[in-house]
Each structure stands twice: as structure tokens, then as C-alpha cells.
C-alpha positions as CSV (number, residue, x, y, z in Angstrom):
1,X,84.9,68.3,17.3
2,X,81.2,69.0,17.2
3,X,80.6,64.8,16.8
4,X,83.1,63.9,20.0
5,X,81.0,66.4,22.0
6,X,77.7,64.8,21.5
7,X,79.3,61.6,21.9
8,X,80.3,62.6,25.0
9,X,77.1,64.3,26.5
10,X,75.3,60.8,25.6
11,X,77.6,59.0,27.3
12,X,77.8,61.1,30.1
13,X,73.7,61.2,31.0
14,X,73.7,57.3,30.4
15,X,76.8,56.9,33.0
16,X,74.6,59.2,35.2
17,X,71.9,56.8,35.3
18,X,74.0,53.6,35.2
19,X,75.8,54.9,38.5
20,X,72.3,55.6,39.9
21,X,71.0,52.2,39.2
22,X,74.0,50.6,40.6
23,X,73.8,52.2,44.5
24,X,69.7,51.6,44.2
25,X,69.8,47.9,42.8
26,X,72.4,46.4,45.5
27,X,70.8,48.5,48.2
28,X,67.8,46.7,46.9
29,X,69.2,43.7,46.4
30,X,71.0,43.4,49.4
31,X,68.1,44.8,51.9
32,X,65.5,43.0,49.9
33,X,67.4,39.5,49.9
34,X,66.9,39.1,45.8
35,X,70.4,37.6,44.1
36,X,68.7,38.3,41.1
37,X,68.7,41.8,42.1
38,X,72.7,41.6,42.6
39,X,73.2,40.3,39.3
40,X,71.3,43.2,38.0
41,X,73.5,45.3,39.8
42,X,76.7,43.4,38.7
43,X,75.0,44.0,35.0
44,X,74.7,47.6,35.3
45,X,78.9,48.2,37.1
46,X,79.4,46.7,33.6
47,X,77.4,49.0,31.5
48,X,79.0,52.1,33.6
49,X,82.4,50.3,32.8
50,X,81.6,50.8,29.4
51,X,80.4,54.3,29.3
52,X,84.1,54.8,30.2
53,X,85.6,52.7,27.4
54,X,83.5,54.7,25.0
55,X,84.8,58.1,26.4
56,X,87.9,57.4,26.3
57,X,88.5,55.4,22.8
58,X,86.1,58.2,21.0
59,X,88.5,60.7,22.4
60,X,91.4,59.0,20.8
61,X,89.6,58.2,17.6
62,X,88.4,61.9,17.1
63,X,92.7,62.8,16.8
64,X,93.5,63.5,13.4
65,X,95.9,61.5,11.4
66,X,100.0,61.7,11.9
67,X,102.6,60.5,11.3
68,X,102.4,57.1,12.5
69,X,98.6,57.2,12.0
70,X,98.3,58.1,8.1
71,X,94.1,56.6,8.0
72,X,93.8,58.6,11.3
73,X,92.7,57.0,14.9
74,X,89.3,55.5,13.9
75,X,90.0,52.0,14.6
76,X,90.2,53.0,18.2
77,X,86.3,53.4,18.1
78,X,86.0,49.8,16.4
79,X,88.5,48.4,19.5
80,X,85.6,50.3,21.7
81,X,82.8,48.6,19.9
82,X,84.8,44.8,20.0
83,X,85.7,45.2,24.2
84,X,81.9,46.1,24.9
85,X,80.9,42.9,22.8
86,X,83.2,41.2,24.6
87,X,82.1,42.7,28.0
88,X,78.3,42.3,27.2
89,X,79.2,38.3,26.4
90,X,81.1,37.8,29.6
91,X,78.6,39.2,31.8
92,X,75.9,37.2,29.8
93,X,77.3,33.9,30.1
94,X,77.6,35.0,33.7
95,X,74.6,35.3,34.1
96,X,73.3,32.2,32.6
97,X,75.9,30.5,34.7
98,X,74.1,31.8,37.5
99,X,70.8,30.9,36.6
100,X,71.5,27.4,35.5
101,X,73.1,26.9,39.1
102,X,69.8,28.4,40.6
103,X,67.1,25.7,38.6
104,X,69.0,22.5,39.3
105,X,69.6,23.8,43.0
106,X,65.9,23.8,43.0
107,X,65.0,21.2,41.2
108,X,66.8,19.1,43.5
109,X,64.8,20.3,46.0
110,X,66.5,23.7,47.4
111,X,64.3,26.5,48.1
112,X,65.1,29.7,47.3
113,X,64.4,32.6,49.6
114,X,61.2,35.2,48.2
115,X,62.6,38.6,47.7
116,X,61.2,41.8,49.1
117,X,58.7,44.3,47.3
118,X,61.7,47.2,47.5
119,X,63.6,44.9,44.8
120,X,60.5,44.3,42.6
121,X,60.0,48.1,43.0
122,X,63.8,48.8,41.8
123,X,63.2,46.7,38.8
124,X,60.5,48.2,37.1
125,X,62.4,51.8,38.0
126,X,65.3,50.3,36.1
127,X,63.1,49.0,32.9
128,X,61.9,52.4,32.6
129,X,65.3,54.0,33.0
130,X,67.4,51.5,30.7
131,X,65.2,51.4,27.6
132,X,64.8,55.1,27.6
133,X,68.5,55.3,28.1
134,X,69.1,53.3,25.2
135,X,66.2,55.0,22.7
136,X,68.1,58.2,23.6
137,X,71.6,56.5,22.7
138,X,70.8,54.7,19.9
139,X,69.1,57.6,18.5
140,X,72.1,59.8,18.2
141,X,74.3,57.1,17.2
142,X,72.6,56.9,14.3
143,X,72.6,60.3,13.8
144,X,76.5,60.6,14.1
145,X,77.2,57.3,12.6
146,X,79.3,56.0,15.9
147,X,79.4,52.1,16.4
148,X,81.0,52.7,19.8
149,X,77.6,54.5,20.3
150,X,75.2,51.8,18.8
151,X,77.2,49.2,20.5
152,X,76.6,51.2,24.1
153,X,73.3,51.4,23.3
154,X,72.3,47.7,23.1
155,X,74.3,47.4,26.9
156,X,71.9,50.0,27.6
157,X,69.2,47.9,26.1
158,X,70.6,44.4,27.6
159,X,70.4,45.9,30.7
160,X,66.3,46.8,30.2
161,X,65.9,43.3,29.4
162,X,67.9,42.1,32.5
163,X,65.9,43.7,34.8
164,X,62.8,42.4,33.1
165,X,63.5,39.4,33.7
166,X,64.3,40.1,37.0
167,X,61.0,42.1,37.3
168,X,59.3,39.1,36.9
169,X,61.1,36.5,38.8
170,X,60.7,38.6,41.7
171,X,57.0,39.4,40.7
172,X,56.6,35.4,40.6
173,X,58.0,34.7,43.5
174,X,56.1,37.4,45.8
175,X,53.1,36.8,44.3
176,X,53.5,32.5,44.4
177,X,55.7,32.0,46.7
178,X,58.5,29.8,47.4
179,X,57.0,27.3,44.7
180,X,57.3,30.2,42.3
181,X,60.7,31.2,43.2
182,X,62.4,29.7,40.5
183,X,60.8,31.0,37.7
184,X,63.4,34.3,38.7
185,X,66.2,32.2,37.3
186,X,64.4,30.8,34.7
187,X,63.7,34.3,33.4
188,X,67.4,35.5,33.7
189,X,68.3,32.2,31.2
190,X,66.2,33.4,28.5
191,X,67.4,36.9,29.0
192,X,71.3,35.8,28.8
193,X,70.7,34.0,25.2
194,X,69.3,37.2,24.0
195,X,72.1,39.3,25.2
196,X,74.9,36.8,24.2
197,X,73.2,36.5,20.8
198,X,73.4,40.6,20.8
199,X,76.8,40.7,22.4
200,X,77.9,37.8,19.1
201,X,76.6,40.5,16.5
202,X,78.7,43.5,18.1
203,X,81.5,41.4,17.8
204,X,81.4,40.1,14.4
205,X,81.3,43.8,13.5
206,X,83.9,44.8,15.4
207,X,86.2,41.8,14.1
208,X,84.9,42.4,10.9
209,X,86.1,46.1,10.8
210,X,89.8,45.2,12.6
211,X,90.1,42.7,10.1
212,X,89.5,44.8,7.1
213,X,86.2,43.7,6.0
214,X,84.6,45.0,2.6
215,X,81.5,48.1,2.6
216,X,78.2,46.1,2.5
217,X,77.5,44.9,-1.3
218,X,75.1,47.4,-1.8
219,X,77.2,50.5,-0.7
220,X,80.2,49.4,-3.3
221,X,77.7,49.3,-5.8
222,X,76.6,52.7,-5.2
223,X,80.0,53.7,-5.3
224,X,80.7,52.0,-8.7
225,X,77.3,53.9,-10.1
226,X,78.9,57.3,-9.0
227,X,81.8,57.0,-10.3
228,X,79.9,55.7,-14.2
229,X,77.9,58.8,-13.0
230,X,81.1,61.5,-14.4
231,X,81.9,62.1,-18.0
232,X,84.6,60.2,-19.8
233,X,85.4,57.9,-17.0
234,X,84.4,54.2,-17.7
235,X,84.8,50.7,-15.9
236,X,85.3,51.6,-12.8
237,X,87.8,48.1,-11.2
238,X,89.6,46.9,-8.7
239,X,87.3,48.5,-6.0
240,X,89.0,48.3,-2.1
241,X,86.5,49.5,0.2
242,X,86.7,49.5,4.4
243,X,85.4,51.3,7.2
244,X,87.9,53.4,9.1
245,X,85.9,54.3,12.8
246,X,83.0,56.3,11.4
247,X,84.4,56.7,8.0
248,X,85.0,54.7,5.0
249,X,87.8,54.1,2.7
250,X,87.7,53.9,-0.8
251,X,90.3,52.8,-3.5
252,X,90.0,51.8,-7.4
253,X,91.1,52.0,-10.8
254,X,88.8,54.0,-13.6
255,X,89.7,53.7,-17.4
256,X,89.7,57.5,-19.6
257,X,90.1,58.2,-23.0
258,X,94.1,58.6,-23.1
259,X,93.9,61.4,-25.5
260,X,92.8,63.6,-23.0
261,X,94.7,66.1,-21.4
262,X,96.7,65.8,-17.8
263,X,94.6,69.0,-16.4
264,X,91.1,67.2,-17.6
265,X,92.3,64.0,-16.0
266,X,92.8,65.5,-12.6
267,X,89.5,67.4,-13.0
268,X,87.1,64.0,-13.6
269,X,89.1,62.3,-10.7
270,X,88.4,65.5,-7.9
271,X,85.0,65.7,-9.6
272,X,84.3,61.6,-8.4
273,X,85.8,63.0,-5.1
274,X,83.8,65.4,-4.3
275,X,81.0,63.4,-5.3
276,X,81.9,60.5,-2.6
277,X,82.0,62.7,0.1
278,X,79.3,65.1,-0.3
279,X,77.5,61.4,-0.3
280,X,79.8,59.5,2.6
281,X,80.9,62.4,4.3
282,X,84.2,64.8,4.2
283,X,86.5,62.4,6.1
284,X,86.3,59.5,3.4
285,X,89.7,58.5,2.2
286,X,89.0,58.2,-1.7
287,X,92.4,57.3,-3.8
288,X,91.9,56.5,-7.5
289,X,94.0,55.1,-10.1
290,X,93.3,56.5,-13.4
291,X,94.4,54.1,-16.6
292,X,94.3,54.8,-20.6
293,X,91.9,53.4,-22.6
294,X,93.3,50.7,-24.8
């Protein structure tokens, strides 16, 4: 309960400032003739729409397990994680749409129209506001190990890097002129690769969770070295391992001496229990399949 609550506050101060730099940045946009400016805008509706997905799907991955739901609700947090991939790449390749259309409309010899101060202005406030946004998210995702969270955070972060590059195209363009004026789509180009490549590694997590993928190589191995780790159990096999939301799930088979008794048995298997969660946390599903030594 403690974890959805500070999930929640996070969200809530970032969808603070997101609805804050939405009114400002198509006010400036709008009054300061920059499209780069709307896009921006555009940019940040979708980080606010997000804010939303993640307070809503944390909600329903926080519900402990039931009937129909014997792992619990965590996938519902990877589902989060996968739809703000997919939103982050949608609005990217928007964006680069955007800015393509804008060079060869110049390059053919279209001028574009040199945006007001007021939008450069807006720009820089949104920089500032964005990254520390995302410091501030990211940090507590890590602390309570939410990929919803971390995910959030680089659409805070692809938002920073958004309005840099609209920063300076509209720094270029004041300062230059018309003759400078395309160097503000230019900027938003470079700027949508880096988000779509961001966007491609939030959803290769997220598929990889949905889709059962394995603990990293190195985490199964510490598994298999705590499990060596309690008396009379040997050759730890057959290792499952998955990530449920925040939590893992672990499953194996572990070899004892079958002389021993039914009582001492149970106590080595609750002993490797206890010892995966006090290292992966309380809510790790461990199951383990004990076999006789032949």
C-alpha cells in the first residue's frame, strides 16, 4: 500500500507540471506563431495522457491475487510500461513526420515564419521543468522498483529533449532569421530518433515481460548460488524464472540426500525461501521441487 502511494504522489506532481506546460506552450505557440512550439505542446498532452495510464494500471496491479488472478495483478504495470512505449513511438514518429515535411518545404524554397521571443522563453521554462521532473521520477522508480515509473520517467525526459530542440530552432531562427528558420525542424528530427530509439527499448521490455521472458543471466545465477548456499541441498535444475509487475517468479528442482527426514526436507526448502525474498523482496513467488538423491 505504502509503494502505490508514492507511486501515486510522483505521478501526480509530474501530471501537475505536464498540465502546466500544456496551457503555457500552445498559448506560446499559438501567440508566438512557433509550430514547433505546438508540437511541443502536442508532446506534453501525451505525457499527461500517460501520467493517467500509470495511475490507473498501478492501482490495479497493487490488488492482491484471487481467484482468477493466482500470480496477482502485476502484469497490469507491464501493460502500463508497453502503452507508454507505444505512445512515446507514435508521437515520435510524429514528430519526425513533421519535421521532414518542414526541410523539404524549405528546401524547395518555402519560408517559414520566425517565431516570437514568448515561445523561445517557454522552451527553456519547459527544459528546466521536464528534466527535473524526470530526475525526480526516475529516482523513486528506482527506489520502488516500478517499470511503469522508469518508463514515465523517460516521457518525462523525451519531453526535456523535445523542447530543446525546439529551444534551439526557435533560438536559430530569431537570432538568423528566416535563413535560419529551418534549423527548428532539423533539430526536432534528431530529437525524434532519440525518443523512438527510447520508446523501442521500453517496448522490448514490456513485450519481453508479457511474453514471459527469463531474469537477466546474472540474477538466475545468483539465485542458483543461494540456493548451493543451504545445507544438504545440491544441483539446483530446471530454473523458471519471470518478472511478475515489480516482482519476480521463481521455480526449480533441488536434489537432497533421500535418507533424510520429511520435517528436515520442508525446513531446507522454507530456509531457500526465506533466503530469496529477504534478497528479491517478500512478494517473490518461489515454488521448488525437491528430488532424492540417486
Amino acid at each position: 500500500m505504502q509503494r502505490e502511494k508514492e507511486i501515486y504522489k510522483v505521478t501526480v506532481v509530474g501530471s501537475v507540471v505536464n498540465a502546466f506546460l500544456v496551457i503555457i506552450k500552445l498559448l506560446a505557440g499559438i501567440f508566438g506563431n512557433s509550430a514547433a512550439m505546438v508540437a511541443d505542446a502536442i508532446h506534453s498532452i501525451s505525457d499527461f495522457a500517460t501520467d493517467i495510464a500509470v495511475l490507473v494500471f498501478v492501482k490495479i496491479s497493487s490488488k492482491p491475487k484471487d481467484k482468477s488472478h493466482d500470480y496477482g495483478h502485476g502484469k497490469y504495470e507491464t501493460i502500463a510500461t508497453t502503452l507508454i512505449g507505444l505512445a512515446l513511438f507514435v508521437v515520435a514518429v510524429f514528430i519526425l513526420i513533421e519535421g521532414i515535411k518542414k526541410i523539404l518545404f524549405c528546401t524547395s524554397g518555402g519560408v517559414l515564419q520566425v517565431p516570437g521571443t514568448i515561445a523561445l522563453w517557454v522552451a527553456l521554462i519547459s527544459i528546466l521543468g521536464k528534466e527535473a521532473v524526470f530526475q525526480y521520477t526516475y529516482r523513486k522508480a528506482k527506489q520502488l522498483d516500478s517499470e511503469a515509473m522508469v518508463a514515465n520517467a523517460w516521457h518525462h525526459r523525451s519531453d526535456a529533449l523535445s523542447s530543446i530542440a525546439t529551444a534551439i530552432g526557435i533560438g536559430c531562427a530569431i537570432i538568423g532569421g528566416e535563413k535560419w528558420a529551418v534549423m527548428d525542424p532539423v533539430a526536432s528530427v534528431i530529437v525524434a530518433v532519440i525518443i523512438i530509439k527510447v520508446a523501442i527499448g521500453l517496448l522490448r521490455n514490456g513485450m519481453g515481460d508479457l511474453t514471459e521472458r527469463s531474469l537477466p543471466e546474472e540474477v538466475e545465477n545468483e539465485i542458483l548460488e543461494i540456493v548451493k548456499s543451504v545445507p544438504t541441498v545440491v544441483e539446483p535444475h530446471e530454473l523458471c524464472t519471470r518478472r511478475i509487475g515489480n516482482r519476480y517468479a521463481i521455480e526449480m528442482h533441488v536434489l537432497m540426500d533421500p535418507n533424510v527426514t520429511l520435517k528436515e526436507a520442508h525446513d531446507r526448502v522454507t530456509e531457500i525461501e526465506q533466503l530469496i525474498k529477504e534478497r528479491y523482496g517478500e512478494q517473490t513467488h518461489v515454488s521448488i521441487h525437491i528430488e532424492p538423491i540417486e
